[in-house]
C-alpha positions as CSV (number, residue, x, y, z in Angstrom):
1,X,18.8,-19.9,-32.4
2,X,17.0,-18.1,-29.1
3,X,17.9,-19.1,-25.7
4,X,15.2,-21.2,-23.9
5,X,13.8,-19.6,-21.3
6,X,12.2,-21.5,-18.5
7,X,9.0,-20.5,-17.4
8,X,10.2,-20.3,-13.9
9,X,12.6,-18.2,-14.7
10,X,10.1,-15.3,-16.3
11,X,8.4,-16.0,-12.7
12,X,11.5,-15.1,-10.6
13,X,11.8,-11.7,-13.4
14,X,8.7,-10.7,-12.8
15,X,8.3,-11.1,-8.9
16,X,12.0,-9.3,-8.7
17,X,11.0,-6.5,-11.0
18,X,7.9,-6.4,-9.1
19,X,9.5,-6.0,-5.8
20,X,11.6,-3.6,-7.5
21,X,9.1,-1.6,-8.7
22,X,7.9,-1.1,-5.0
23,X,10.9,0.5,-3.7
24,X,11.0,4.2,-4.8
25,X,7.0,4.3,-4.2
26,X,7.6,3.1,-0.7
27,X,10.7,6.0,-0.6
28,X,8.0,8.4,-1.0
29,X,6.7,6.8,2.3
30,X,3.6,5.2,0.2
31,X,2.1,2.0,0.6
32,X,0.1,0.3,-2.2
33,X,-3.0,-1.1,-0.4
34,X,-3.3,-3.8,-3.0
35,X,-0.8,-6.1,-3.7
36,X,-1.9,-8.9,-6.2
37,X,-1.5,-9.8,-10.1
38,X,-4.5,-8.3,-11.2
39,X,-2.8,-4.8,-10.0
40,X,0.6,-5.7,-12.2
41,X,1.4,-4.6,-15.6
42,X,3.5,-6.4,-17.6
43,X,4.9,-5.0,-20.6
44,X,7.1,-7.9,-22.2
45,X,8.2,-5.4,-25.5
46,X,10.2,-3.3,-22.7
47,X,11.1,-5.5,-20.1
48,X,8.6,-3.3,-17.3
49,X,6.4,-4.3,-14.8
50,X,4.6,-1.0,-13.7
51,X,1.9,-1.1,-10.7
52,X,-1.5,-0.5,-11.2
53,X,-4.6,0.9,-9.2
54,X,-3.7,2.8,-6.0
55,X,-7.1,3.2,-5.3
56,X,-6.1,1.4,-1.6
57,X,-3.0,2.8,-1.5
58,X,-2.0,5.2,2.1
59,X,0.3,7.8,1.9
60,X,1.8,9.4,5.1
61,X,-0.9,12.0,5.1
62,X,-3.6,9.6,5.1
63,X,-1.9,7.4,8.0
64,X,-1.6,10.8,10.0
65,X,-5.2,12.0,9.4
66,X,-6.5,8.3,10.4
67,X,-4.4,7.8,13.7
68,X,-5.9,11.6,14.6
69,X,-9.1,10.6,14.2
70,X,-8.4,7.0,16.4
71,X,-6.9,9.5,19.1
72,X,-10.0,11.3,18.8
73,X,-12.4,9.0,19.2
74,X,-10.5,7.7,21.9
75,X,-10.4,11.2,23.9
76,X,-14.0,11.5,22.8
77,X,-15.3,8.1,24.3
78,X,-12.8,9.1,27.3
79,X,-14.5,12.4,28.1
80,X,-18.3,10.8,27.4
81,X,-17.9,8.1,29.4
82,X,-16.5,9.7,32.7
83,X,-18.8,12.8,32.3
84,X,-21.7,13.4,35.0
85,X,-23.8,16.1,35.5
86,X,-23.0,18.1,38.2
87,X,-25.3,18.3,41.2
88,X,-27.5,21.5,41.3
C-alpha cells in the first residue's frame, strides 16, 4: 500500500526545493527578477523543481552598468544645473 501524502506536505517540498533551487543561481551573484508559480517547473517523475523565465533577472553586470548610468545622470544634472555662462 503507498504512503499518504498530505497535500501540505507536497507544499512544504516544493517551496524548499524551490528555495533550494535559488541558491547556486544567487552564487553566481544572479538574481531572478521574477519570483512567482507561474515561473516554477515542476517535474513530479524526477522529483525537480527548475526555474523558469529570467527574462527579469540582473546579473552583477547589469546592477554595475545601471548604478553607472544613476551616477551619471546624477553628475550630469550636477554639472547642468550649476552651469552659467560666463560673462563676455
Amino acid at each position: 500500500m503507498a504512503e499518504f501524502v498530505s497535500p501540505a506536505n507536497v507544499s512544504i517540498m516544493i517551496v524548499a526545493k524551490a528555495l533550494a533551487a535559488l541558491e547556486p543561481i544567487h552564487k553566481l551573484g544572479i538574481l531572478h527578477g521574477d519570483i512567482k508559480n507561474n515561473n516554477l517547473l515542476i517535474v513530479p517523475s524526477m522529483g525537480r523543481v527548475v526555474w523558469i523565465d529570467f527574462s527579469s533577472s540582473v546579473t552583477p553586470v547589469t546592477r554595475l552598468q545601471n548604478w553607472m548610468q544613476g551616477v551619471l545622470k546624477l553628475v550630469h544634472y550636477d554639472c547642468v544645473s550649476t552651469y552659467s555662462m560666463p560673462d563676455g
